[in-house]
N, C-alpha and C positions, 0 to 999 in steps of 0.2 A: 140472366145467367151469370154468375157470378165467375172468376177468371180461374178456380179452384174447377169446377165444375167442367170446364175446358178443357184441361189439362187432362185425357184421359190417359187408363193406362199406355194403349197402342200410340199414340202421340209421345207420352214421357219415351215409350220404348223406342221410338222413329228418333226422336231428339236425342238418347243416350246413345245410341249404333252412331248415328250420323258424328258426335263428337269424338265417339271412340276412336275411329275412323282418321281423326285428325281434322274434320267440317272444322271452321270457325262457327260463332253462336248465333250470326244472323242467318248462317244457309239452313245451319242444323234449324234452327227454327222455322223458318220459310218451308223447311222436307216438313216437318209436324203440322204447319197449318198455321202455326201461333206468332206472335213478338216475339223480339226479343227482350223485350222489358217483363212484358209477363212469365220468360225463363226467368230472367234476374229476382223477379218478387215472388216465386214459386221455391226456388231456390235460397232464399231469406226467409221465407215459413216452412220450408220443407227440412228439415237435419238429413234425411234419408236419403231423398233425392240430391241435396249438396253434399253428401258424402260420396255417392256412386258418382256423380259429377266430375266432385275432384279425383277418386280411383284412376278415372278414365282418363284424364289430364295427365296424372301419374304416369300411368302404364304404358298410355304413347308416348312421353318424354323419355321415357327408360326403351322404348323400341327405338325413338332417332338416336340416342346416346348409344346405343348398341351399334346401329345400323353405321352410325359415322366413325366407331370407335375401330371396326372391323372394314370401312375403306381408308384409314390412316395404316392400320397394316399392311392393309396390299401395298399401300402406295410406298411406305417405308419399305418393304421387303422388293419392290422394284426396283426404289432408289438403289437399293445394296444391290441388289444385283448387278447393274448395269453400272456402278460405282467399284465395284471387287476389282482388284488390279489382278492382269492378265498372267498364271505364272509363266517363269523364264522356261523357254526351251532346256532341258536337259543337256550338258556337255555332249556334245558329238551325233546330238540328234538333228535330223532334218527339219529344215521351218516347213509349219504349218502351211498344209494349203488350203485355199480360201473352196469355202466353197461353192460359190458364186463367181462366175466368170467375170473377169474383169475386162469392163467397157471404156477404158480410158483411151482418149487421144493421145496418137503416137506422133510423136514428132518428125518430121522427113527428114533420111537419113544422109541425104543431100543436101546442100544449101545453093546449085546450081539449079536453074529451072530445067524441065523436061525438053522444052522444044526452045530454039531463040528465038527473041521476041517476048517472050511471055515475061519475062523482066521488067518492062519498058508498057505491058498493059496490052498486048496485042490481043488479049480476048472482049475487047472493049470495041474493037473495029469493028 
């Protein structure tokens, strides 16, 4: 049987989905049953099949190009946002209050200890 004879249609069409898909040539081939050398020599006598071949190579190059072109957006239109400088309070407005309760340690309003002794480590006894 000759490697032409192989090649049927339902295989060409397993191999063409599988590339379209973005498969590299050895998996796409291995899903059809065949080599990948016999894609390559099917594809150097075939004009048809190396035309929808390269389409397919095409069409997903221009889906990643889409697809990365549309998260450099997001990402740029993030950067600006969280880059936008905050505006000024208005003359004679009240500041902004947060709206998240603020968790910060307060410093002791004293700088004598509570009990005497605890200067000197008496919790250490």
């Amino acid at each position: 049987m000759t490697a032409t004879a192989s090649w049927t249609a339902v295989r060409r069409a397993i191999f063409l989905d599988m590339i379209g898909h973005g498969t590299n040539v050895a998996a796409a081939t291995r899903s059809a049953g065949m080599s990948r050398q016999s894609a390559y020599a099917l594809r150097d006598r075939d004009p048809a099949f190396a035309a929808e071949w390269d389409g397919l190579l095409e069409e997903r190059e221009h889906q990643l190009l889409a697809s990365h072109v549309a998260r450099c957006a997001r990402r740029d239109a993030y950067l600006q946002r969280i880059a936008a400088p905050t505006p000024a309070p208005a003359p004679g407005a009240a500041p902004p209050t947060p709206t998240t309760p603020m968790t910060r340690w307060q410093p002791a309003t004293s700088l004598t200890p509570a009990t005497p002794g605890a200067a000197r480590g008496a919790w250490l006894a």
